[in-house]
C-alpha positions as CSV (number, residue, x, y, z in Angstrom):
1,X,129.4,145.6,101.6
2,X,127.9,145.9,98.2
3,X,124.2,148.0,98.3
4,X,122.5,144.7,96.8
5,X,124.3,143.6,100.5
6,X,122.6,146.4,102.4
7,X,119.3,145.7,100.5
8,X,119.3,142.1,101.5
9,X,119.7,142.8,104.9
10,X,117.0,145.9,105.2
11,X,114.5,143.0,103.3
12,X,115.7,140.5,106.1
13,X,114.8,143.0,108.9
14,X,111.4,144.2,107.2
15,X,108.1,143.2,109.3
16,X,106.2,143.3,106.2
17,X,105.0,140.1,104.2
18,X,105.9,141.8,101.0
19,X,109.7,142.8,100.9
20,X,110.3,145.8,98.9
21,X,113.7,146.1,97.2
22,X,115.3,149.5,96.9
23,X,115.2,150.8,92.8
24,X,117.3,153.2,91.2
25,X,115.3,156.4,91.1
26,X,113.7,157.5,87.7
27,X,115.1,159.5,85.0
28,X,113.0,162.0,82.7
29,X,112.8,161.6,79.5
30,X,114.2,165.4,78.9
31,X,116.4,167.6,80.9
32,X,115.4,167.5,85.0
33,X,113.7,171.0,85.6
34,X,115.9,172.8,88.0
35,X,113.8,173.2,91.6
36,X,116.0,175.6,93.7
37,X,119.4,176.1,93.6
38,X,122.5,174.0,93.6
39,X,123.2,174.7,97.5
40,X,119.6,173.7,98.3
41,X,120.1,169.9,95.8
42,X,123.4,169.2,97.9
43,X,121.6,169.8,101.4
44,X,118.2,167.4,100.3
45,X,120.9,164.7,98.6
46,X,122.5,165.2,102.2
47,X,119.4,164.8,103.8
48,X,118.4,162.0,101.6
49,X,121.9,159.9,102.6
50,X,121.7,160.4,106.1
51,X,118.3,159.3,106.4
52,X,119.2,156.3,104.5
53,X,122.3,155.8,107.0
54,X,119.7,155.9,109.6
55,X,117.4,153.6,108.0
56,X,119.6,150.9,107.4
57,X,121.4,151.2,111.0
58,X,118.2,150.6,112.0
59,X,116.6,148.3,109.8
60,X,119.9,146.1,110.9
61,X,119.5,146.6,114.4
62,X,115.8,145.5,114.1
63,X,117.3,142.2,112.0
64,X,119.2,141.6,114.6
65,X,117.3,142.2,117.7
66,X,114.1,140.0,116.1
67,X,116.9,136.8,115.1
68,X,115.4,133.7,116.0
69,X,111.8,134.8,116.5
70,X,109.4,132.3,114.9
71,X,105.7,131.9,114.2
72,X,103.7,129.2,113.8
73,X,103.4,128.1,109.9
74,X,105.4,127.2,106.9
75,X,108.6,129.2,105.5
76,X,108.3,127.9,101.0
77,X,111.9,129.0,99.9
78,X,112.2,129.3,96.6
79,X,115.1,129.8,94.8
80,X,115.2,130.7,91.3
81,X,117.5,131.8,88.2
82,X,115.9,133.6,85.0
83,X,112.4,131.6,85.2
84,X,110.1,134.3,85.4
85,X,106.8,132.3,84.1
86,X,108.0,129.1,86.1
87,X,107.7,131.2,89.9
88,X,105.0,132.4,89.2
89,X,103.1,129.7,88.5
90,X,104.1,128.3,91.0
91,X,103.6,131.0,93.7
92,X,100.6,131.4,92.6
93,X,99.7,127.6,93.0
94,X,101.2,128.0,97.0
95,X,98.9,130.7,97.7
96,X,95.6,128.7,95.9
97,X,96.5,125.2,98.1
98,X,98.1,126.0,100.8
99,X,96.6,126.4,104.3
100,X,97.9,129.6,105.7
101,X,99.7,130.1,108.0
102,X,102.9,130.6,105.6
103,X,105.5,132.8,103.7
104,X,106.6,132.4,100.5
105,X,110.5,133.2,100.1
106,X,111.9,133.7,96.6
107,X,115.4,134.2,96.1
108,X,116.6,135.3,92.7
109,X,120.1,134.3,92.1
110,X,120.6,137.4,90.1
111,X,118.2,136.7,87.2
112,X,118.2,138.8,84.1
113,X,114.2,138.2,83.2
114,X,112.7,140.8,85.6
115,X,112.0,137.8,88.0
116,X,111.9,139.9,91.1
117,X,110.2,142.8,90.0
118,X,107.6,140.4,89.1
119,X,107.5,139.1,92.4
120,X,107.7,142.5,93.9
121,X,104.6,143.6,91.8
122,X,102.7,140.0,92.9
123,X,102.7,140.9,95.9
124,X,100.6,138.9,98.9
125,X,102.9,136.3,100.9
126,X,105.8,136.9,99.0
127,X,109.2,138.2,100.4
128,X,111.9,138.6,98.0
129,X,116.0,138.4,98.3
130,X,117.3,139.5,95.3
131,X,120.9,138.7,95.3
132,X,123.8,140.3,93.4
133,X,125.4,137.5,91.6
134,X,124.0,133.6,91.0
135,X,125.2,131.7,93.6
136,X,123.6,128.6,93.2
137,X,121.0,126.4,94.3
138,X,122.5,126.1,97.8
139,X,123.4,129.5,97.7
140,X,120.3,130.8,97.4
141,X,118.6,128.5,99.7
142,X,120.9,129.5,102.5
143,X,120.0,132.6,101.9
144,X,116.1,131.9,102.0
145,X,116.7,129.6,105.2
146,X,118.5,132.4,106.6
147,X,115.3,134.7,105.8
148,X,112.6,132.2,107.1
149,X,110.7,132.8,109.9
150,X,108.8,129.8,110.4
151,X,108.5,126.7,112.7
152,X,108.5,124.3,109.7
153,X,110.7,124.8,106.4
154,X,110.2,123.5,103.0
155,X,112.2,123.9,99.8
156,X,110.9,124.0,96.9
157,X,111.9,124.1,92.9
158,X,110.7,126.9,90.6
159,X,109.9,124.2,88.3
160,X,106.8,123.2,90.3
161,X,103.0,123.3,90.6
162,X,101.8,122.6,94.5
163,X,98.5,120.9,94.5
164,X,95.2,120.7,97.2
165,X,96.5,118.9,100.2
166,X,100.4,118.8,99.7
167,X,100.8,120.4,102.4
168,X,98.6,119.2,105.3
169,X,99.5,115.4,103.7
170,X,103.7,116.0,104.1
171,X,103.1,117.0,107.4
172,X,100.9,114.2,108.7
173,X,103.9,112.3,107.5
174,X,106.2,114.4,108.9
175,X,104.6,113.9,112.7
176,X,104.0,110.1,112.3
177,X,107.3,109.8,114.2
178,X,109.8,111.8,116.6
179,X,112.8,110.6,114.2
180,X,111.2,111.9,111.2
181,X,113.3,114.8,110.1
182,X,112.6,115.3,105.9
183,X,109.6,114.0,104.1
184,X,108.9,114.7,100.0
185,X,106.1,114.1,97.7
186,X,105.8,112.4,95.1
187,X,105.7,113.3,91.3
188,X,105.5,113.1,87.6
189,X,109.2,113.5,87.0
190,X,112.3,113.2,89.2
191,X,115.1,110.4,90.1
192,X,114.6,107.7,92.4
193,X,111.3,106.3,94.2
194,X,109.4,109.5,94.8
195,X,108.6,108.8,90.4
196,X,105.2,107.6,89.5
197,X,103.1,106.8,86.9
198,X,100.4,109.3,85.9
199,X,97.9,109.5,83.2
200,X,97.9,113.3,82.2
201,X,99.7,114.8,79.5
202,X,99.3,118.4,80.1
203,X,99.0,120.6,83.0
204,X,95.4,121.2,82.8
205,X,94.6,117.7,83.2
206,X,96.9,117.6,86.2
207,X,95.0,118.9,88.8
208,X,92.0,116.4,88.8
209,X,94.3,113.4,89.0
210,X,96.1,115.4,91.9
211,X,92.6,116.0,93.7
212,X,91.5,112.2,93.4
213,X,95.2,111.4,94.5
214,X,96.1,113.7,97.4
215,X,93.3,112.1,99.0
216,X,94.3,111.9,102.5
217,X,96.1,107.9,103.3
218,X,98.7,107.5,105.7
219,X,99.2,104.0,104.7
220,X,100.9,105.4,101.5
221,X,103.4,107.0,103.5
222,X,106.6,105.2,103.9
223,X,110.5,105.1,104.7
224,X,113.4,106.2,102.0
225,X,116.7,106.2,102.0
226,X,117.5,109.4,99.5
227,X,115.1,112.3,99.5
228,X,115.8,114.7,96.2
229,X,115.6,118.1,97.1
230,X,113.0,119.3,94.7
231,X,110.5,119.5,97.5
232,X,111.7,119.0,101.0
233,X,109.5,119.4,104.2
234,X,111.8,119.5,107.8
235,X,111.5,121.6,111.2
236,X,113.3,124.6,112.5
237,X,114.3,122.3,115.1
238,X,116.4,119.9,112.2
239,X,118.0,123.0,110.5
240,X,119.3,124.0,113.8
241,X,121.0,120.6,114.1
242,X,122.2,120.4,110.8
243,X,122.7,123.8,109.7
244,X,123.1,125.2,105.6
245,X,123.3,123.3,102.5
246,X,127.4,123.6,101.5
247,X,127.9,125.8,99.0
248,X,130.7,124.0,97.4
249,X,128.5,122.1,94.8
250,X,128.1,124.8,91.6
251,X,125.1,125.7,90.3
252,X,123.0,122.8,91.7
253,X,123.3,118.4,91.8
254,X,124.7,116.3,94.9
255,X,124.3,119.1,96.8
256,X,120.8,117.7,98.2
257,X,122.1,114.3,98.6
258,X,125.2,115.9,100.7
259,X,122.4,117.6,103.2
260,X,120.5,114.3,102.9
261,X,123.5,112.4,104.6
262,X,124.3,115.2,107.1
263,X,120.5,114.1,108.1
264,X,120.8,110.2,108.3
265,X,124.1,110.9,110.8
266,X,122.4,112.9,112.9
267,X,119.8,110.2,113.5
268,X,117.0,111.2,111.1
269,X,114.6,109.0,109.0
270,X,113.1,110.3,106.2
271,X,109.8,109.9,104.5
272,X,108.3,110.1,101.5
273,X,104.3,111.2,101.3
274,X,103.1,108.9,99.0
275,X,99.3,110.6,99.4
276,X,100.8,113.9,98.4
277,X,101.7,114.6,94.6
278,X,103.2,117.9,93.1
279,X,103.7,118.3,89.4
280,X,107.0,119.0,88.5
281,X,108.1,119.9,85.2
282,X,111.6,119.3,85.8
283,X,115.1,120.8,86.0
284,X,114.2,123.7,83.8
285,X,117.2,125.5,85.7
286,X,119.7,123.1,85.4
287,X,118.5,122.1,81.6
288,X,119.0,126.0,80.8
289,X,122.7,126.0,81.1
290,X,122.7,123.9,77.6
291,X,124.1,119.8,77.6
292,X,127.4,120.7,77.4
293,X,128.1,122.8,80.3
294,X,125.4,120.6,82.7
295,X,127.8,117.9,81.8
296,X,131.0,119.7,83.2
297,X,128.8,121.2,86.4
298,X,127.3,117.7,86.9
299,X,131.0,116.2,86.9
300,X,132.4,118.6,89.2
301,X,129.7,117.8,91.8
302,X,130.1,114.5,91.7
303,X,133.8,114.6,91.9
304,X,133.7,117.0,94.9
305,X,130.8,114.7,96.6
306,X,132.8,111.9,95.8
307,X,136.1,113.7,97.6
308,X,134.0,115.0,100.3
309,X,131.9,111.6,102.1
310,X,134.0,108.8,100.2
311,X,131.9,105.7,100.8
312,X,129.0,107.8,102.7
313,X,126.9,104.2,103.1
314,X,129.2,103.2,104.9
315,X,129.4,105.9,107.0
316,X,125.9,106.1,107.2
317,X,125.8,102.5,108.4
318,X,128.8,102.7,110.9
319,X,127.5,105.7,113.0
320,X,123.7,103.8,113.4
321,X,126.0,100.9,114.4
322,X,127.7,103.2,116.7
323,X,124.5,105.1,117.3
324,X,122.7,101.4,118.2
325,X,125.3,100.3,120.8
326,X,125.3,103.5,122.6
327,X,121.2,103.2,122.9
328,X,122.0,99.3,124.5
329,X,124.6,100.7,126.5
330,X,122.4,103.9,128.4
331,X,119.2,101.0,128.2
332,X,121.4,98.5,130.6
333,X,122.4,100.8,132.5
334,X,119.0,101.8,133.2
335,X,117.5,98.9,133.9
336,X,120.0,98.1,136.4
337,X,119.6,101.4,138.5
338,X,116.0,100.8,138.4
339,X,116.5,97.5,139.5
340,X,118.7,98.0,142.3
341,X,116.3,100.8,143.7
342,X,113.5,98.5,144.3
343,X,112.2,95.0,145.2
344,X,109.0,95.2,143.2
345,X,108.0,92.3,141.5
346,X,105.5,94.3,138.9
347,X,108.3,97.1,138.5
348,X,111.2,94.3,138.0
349,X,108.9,92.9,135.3
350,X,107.6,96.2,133.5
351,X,111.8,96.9,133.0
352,X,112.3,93.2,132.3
353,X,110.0,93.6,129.0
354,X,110.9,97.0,128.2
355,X,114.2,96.8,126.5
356,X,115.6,99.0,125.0
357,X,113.3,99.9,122.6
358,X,111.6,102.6,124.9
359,X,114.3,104.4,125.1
360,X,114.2,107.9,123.6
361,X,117.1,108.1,120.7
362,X,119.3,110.4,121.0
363,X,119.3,112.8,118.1
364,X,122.6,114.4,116.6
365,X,124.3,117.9,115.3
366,X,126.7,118.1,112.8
367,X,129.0,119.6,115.4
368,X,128.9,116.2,117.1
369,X,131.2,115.4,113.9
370,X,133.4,117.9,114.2
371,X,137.1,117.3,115.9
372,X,137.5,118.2,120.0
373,X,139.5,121.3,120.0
374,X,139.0,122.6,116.6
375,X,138.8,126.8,116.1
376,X,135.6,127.8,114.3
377,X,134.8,131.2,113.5
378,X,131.5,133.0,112.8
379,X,131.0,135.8,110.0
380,X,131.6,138.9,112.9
381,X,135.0,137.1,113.1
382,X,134.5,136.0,116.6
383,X,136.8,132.7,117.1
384,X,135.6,130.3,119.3
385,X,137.6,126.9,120.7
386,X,134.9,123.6,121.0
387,X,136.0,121.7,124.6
388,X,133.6,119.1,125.7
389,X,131.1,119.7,124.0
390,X,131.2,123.8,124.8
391,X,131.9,126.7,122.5
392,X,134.3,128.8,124.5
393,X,135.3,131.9,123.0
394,X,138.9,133.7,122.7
395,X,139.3,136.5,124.1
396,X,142.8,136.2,123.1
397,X,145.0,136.6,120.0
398,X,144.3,133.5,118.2
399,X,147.5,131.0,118.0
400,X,150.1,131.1,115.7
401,X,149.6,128.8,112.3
402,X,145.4,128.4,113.6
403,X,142.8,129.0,110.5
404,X,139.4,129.1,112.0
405,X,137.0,127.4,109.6
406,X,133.7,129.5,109.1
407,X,130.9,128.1,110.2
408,X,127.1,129.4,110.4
409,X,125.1,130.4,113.3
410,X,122.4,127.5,113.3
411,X,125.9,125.5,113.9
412,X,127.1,127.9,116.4
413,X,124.3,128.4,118.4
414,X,123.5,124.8,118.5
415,X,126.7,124.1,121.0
416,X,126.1,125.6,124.6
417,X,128.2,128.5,125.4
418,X,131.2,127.8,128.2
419,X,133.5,130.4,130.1
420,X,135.8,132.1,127.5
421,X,139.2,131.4,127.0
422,X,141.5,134.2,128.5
423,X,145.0,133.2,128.9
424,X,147.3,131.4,126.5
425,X,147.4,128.3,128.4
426,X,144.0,127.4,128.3
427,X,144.6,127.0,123.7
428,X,148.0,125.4,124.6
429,X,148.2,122.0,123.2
430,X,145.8,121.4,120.2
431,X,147.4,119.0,117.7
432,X,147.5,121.2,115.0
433,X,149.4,124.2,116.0
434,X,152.5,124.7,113.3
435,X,154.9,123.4,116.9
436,X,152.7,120.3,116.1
437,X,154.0,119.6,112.9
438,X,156.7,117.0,112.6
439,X,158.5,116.8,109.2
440,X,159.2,112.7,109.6
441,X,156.5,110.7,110.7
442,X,156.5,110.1,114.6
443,X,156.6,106.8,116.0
444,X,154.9,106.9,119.5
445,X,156.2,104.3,122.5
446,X,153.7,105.4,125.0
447,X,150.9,103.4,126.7
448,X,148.3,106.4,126.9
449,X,147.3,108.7,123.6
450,X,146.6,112.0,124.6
451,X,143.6,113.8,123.9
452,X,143.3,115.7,120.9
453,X,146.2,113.8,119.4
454,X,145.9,112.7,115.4
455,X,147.0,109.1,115.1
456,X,147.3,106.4,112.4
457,X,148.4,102.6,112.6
458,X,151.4,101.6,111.3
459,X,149.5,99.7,109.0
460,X,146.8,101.7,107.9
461,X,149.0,105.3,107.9
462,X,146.2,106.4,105.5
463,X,143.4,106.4,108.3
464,X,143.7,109.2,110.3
465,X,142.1,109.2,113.8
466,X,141.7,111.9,116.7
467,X,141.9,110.8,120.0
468,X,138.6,112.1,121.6
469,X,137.0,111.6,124.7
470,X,139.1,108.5,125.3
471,X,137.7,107.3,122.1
472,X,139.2,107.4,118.2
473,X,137.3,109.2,115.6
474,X,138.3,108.1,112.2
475,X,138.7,111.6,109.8
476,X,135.6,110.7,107.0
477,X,138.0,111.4,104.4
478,X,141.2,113.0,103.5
479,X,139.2,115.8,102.4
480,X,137.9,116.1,105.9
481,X,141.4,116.1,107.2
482,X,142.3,119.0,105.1
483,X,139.2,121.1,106.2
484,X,140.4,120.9,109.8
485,X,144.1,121.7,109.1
486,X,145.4,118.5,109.4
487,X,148.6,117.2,107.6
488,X,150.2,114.4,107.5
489,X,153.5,115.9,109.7
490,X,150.7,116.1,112.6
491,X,149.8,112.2,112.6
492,X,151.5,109.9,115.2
493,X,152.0,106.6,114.0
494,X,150.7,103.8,116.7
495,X,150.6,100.1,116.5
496,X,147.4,98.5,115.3
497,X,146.8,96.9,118.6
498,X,147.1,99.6,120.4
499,X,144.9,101.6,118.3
500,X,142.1,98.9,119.0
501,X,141.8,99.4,122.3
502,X,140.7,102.3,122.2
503,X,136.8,102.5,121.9
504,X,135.3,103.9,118.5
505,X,133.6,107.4,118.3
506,X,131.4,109.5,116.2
507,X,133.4,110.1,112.8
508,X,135.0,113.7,112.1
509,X,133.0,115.4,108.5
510,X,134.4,118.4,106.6
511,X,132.4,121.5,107.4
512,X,130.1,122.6,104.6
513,X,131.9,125.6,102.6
514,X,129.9,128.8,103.2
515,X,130.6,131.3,100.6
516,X,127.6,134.0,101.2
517,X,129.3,136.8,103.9
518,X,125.7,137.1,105.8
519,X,125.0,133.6,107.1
């Protein structure tokens, strides 16, 4: 691990509100007077290293011992490339409108402006990741959402100026209902409907339109469809089902509308704050890389978005389908246990009218989309099987022709932990072992699909399905397939009717790609 590495992970484990990064120690400007002799400089540079050793074991151990403890305010991540001026103005705007508690959470991706010395020297709130090399808007966020400690999460641009009320006004909106899982302002100048009109043309006119308009009114809050991720507010709670932003998406763009639709599967709505305006000067970051090369990253992100959820409306629009009919389904049941349990006429009628409306909806991870049986892995290089729902880990060599996919702890600890997996016999069978593979496509005669099988109709051979549960999970997209391992030598092919049958379940998504060693 590189010392930047270390550093990162001694500023995770720090207790202090103001992280402080190691710096190289300072040279005189002549020759260093000699103090002692050359036998006495080896033993303190001895000294010096172990007691570094020491403090890092520790600081590590203290990292890891203190995971997962939260308090009860606001982590702002920040994540920031070579705009100096830009963070702090806005920090500084966080800490003169924003109720406490909170941290502030800059993450430099490597900037080459003296961005987090300035922070360092700032001061206050502030904890600073420095990282070693750029890695991106959702590369430094996971970073910062791995850092934040607090029981509600927002994410924020550089490029921004919070104003009085943002916050208290995003969270009203946030707790109007038990579904809401992101809400965003609104602004002078982004994509979309969270745009309005304003009258200012500089800054310093800003802030008395934002007073006047931040005026507390939850009748301006409403229901969106696309949230951009230049301000988002969500709860621990929803990162845990969700998990990291995928680090597949260069530099920044799609990658916010990719977490966005993770969100809406799960069973989210999301809000926009319509009584809570931020001025945003707009994508300083992504205009700094110059026209031409924002139109080759732009491109790239689209194509891989594109590749990655195909038609993600529909999608979107099957699982509430899905989502819907599975709510009917647990509401008639219900109703007729109740109803069998009693002969009250007032009870009979209070079920009669309640519907199924009053019934709590079920909210989703994004492990619910992943395949039954799959291997995932976590960055100790533990291997774990999912079964029903369980993470059970191996405790075995891992089979022949298996590549765990990475995945990051808010996924892994969101599945309950089952009885590990000890013999060979218990990972026999998963679809996608290399004895799997069939070189001709397989026709298959029999009345009953096993579970865990990939299948396709003869009619549709470019729709993949797992047999899960009894039900068929369509793979998203090819590109999902390929995350999971699978190939077109594992599909067996299965008349159309047959496939019908068999009752639709939750659709399989490719994993997000996690390229940062310490999530």
């Amino acid at each position: 691990m590189s010392t930047s590495g270390r550093n990162l992970r001694q500023r995770k484990a720090s207790s202090s509100e103001t992280v402080v990064l190691h710096s190289a120690r300072s040279r005189s400007g002549g020759k260093m007077r000699r103090q002692g002799s050359g036998k006495r400089a080896a033993k303190n540079a001895k000294l010096y290293k172990q007691g570094y050793h020491r403090g890092y074991d520790e600081g590590v151990r203290q990292g890891e011992s203190s995971f997962g403890l939260v308090f009860e305010g606001v982590s702002i991540i920040i994540p920031t490339y070579n705009q100096r001026e830009y963070v702090l103005q806005c920090v500084s705007s966080i800490e003169k409108h924003t109720p406490a508690p909170f941290e502030i959470i800059v993450v430099d991706n490597a900037s080459k402006d003296g961005t987090a010395e300035a922070m360092l020297r700032k001061g206050g709130m502030v904890r600073v990741a420095a990282l070693d090399k750029n890695r991106g808007f959702s590369g430094g966020v996971n970073y910062g959402l791995m850092m934040a400690r607090g029981r509600h999460i927002v994410v924020l641009n550089n490029d921004t100026l919070v104003t009085p009320g943002w916050l208290e006004n995003m969270m009203t909106c946030l707790d109007s209902h038990p579904e809401m899982g992101v809400v965003g302002p609104v602004t002078n100048y982004i994509g979309g409907d969270q745009q309005i009109e304003v009258p200012y043309r500089d800054v310093e006119d800003m802030w008395s339109f934002a007073a006047r308009h931040n005026r507390p009114d939850a009748t301006k809050h409403r229901e969106t469809d696309r949230l951009v991720g230049f301000c988002w507010l969500f709860s621990r709670e929803l990162l845990e089902r969700l998990g990291y932003l995928d680090e597949g998406y260069a530099v920044g763009n799609f990658e916010d509308d990719d977490w966005i639709i993770r969100a809406k599967l799960a069973g989210y709505r999301l809000g926009v704050a319509g009584d809570a305006f931020i001025h945003h000067y707009g994508s300083v970051s992504m205009k700094s890389l110059g026209e031409q090369d924002y139109e080759v990253v732009n491109k790239d992100n689209e194509q891989f978005y594109t590749q990655k959820w195909g038609d993600p409306h529909a999608l979107i629009a099957d699982t509430s389908r899905l989502s819907l009919r599975a709510k009917e389904s647990t509401s008639q049941q219900e109703n007729k246990t109740s109803l069998g349990k009693t002969d009250s006429p007032d009870l009979r009628q209070r079920i009669s009218t309640k519907g199924s409306s009053d019934v709590t909806h079920k909210l989703r991870r994004s492990t619910d989309f992943y395949p039954e049986g799959c291997y995932i892995s976590d960055i100790k290089g533990d291997v774990y099987r999912l079964m029903r729902g369980q993470r059970r880990k191996l405790d075995i060599p891992v089979p022949r022709g298996i590549s765990p996919v990475l995945v990051a702890k808010p996924d892994l600890l969101g599945v309950s932990a089952g009885e590990p997996l000890i013999s060979a016999n218990e990972v026999q069978g998963w679809p996608l072992e290399k004895s799997h593979v069939h070189a001709e496509p397989v026709q298959s005669n029999r009345d009953a699909l096993e579970e865990g099988m990939i299948v396709a109709a003869t009619n549709e051979r470019d729709i993949w399905y797992q047999i899960s549960g009894s039900k068929r999970r369509r793979f998203a997209t090819p590109y999902a397939a390929e995350r999971w391992g699978v190939q077109s030598g594992h599909v067996v092919h299965v008349s159309a009717n047959q496939l019908r049958t068999i009752e639709e379940g939750w659709p399989i998504i490719a994993p997000p790609q996690l390229l940062n060693e310490d999530l």
